[in-house]
C-alpha positions as CSV (number, residue, x, y, z in Angstrom):
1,X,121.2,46.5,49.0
2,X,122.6,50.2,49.1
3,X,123.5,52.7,47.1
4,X,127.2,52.5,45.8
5,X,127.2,55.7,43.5
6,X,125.0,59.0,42.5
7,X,125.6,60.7,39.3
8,X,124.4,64.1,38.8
9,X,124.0,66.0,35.6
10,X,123.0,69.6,35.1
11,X,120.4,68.7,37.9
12,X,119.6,72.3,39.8
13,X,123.2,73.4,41.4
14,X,124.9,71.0,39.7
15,X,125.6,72.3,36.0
16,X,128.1,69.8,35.5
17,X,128.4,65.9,35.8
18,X,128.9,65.3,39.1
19,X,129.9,61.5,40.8
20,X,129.9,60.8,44.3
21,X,130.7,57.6,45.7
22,X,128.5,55.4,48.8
23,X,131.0,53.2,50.6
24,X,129.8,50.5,53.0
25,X,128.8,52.1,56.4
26,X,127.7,55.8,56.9
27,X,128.8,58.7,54.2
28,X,128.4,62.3,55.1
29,X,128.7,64.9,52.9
30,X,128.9,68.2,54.6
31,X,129.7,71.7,53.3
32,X,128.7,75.4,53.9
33,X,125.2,76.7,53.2
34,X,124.3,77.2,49.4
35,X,126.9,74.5,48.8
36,X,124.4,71.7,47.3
37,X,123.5,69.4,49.9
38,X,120.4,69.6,50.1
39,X,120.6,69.4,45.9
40,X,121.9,65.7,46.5
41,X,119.0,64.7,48.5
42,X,116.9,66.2,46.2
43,X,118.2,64.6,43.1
44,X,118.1,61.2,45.1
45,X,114.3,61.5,45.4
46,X,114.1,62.3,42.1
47,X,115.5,59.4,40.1
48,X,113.7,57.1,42.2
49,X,110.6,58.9,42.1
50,X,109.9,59.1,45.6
51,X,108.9,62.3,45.3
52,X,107.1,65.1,43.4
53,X,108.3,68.7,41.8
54,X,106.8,70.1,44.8
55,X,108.6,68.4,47.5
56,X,111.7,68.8,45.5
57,X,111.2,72.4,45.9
58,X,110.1,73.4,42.4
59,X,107.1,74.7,40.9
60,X,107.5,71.8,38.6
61,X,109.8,69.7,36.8
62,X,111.9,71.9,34.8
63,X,112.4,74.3,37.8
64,X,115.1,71.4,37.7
65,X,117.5,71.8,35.0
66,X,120.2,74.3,35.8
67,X,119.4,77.0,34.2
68,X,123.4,78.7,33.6
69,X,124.6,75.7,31.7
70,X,122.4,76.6,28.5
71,X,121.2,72.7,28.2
72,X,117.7,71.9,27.9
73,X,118.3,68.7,29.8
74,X,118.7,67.2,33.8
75,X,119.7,63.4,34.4
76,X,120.1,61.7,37.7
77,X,121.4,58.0,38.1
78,X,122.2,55.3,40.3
79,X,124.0,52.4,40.8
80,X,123.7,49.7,43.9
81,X,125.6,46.6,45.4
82,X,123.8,44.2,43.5
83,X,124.6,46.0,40.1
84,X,120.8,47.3,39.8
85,X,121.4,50.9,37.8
86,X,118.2,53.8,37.9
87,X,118.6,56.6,35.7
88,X,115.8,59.6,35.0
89,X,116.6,62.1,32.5
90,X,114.3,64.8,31.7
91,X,114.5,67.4,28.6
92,X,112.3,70.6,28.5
93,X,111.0,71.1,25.4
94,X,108.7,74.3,23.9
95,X,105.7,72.7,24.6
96,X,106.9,71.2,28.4
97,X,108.9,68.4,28.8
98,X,109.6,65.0,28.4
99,X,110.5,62.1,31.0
100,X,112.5,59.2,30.8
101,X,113.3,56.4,33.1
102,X,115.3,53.6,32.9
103,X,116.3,50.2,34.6
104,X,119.5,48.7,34.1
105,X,120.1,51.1,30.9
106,X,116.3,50.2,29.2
107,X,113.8,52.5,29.3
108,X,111.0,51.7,31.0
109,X,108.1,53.3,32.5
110,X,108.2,55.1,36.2
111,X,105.5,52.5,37.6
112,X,108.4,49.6,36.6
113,X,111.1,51.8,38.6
114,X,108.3,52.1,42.0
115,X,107.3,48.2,41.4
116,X,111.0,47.3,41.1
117,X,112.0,49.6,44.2
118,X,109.1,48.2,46.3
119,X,110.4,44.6,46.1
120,X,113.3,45.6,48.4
121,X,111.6,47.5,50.4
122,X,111.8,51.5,49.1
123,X,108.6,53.3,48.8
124,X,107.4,56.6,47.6
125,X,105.5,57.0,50.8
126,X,108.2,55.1,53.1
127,X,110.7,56.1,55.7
128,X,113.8,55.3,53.5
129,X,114.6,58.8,53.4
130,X,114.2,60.8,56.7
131,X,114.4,64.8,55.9
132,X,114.9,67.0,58.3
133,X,111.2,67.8,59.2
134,X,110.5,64.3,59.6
135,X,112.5,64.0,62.3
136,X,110.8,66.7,64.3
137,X,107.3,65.1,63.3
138,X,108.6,62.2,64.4
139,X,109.5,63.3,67.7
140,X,106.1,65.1,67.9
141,X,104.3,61.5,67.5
142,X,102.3,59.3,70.0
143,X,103.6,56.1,70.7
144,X,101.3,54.1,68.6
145,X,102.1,56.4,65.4
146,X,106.1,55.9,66.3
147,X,105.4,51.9,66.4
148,X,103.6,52.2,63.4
149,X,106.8,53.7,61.4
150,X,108.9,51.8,63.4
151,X,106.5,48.4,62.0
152,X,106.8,49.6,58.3
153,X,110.5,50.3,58.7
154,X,110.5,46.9,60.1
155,X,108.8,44.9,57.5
156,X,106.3,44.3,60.1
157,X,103.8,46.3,58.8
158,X,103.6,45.0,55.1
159,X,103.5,41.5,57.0
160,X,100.6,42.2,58.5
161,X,99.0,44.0,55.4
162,X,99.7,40.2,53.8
163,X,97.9,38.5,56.5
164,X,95.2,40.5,56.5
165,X,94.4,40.0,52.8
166,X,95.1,36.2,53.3
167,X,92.6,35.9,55.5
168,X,89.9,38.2,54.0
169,X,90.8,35.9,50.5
170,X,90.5,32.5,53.2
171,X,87.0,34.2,54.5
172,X,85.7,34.2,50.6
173,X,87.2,30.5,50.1
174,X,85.0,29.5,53.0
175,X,81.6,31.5,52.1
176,X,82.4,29.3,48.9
177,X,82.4,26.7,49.8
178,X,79.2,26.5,52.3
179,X,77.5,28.0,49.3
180,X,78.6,24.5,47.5
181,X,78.0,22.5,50.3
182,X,74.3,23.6,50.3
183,X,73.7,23.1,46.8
184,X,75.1,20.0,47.0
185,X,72.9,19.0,49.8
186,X,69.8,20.2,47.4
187,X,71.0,17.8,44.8
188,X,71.4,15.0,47.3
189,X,67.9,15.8,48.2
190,X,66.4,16.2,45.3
191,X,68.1,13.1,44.0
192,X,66.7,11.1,47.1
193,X,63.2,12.5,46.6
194,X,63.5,11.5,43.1
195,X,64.5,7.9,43.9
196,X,61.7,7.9,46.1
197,X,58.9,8.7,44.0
198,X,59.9,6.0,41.5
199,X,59.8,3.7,44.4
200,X,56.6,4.8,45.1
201,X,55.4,4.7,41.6
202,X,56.9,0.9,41.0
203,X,55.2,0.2,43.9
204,X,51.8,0.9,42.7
205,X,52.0,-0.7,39.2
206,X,53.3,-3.8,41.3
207,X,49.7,-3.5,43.4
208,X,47.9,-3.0,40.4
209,X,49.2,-6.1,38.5
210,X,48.3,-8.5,41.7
């Protein structure tokens, strides 16, 4: 699964609709500083909410919305290989502003976007993207951070997360089931004491009759 086109919309630089095209392999997009490449990242993070106002360096969400077009609205979307389409639109209004997401053109609610995304493996706290500062963070690493990434990059890590909570729910299962076992064994002997005293009691009222 990979992206196969972005569609920008009055999103910071970009005051007008804007498609760019992902073919199969590696796509650079290159261009002088100021030109807006660092705008495409940006707007990348945003419809897929892997990332907040902040880290999309603004103050906060309408910092977004070009501000030399005259709309009061910003909309991201994308498409990938297996037809899946994301879209986030946000309008500023006089009180704030207003969100929207959407999955395959219904709207929907940003948690459906993040559960959706997870199932193939893109996270809001994952390595899909790698910015520039990562890389040099990266670099800085030990080795057992490094494997770490390299583990959740991998699938290896989420694999492990699964087995973990597999056996902690087979560790419960178990304390379970002793816990039945022994009362089980109480009934049993409760039940056999039982049987015994009306043994014993037979017994007697069969002496007494001789």
């Amino acid at each position: 699964m990979h992206i196969t086109e972005l569609e920008i919309d009055n999103f910071k630089s970009f005051s007008k609709k804007t498609k760019i095209p992902f073919l199969e392999g590696f796509t650079v997009i290159s261009g002088p500083n100021g030109s807006g490449k660092s705008n495409i990242i940006d707007s990348i993070l945003f419809v897929l909410a892997l990332s907040t106002a902040r880290n999309l360096r603004a103050e906060k969400l309408t910092d977004l919305i070009n501000l030399n077009s005259g709309k009061n609205t910003a909309e991201v979307a994308l498409e990938f290989s297996d037809g899946t389409k994301i879209r986030r639109r946000i309008k500023r209004t006089g009180n704030g502003y207003y969100s929207y997401n959407y999955l395959n053109d219904r709207v929907c609610k940003q948690s459906d976007i993040v559960d959706h995304l997870s199932k193939h493996g893109i996270k809001p706290h994952g390595y899909n993207v790698v910015m520039q500062g990562d890389v040099t963070r990266i670099m800085e690493m030990s080795d057992f951070e490094r494997r770490k990434i390299i583990d959740e990059i991998a699938g290896v890590a989420e694999f492990d997360s699964k087995k973990e909570q597999a056996l902690r729910e087979l560790d419960i299962v178990r304390e379970r089931i002793e816990r039945e076992e022994l009362l089980l064994l109480e009934l049993q002997k409760r039940h056999m004491n039982s049987n015994a005293n009306g043994s014993m009691h037979l017994s007697t009222r069969n002496g007494r009759r001789n």
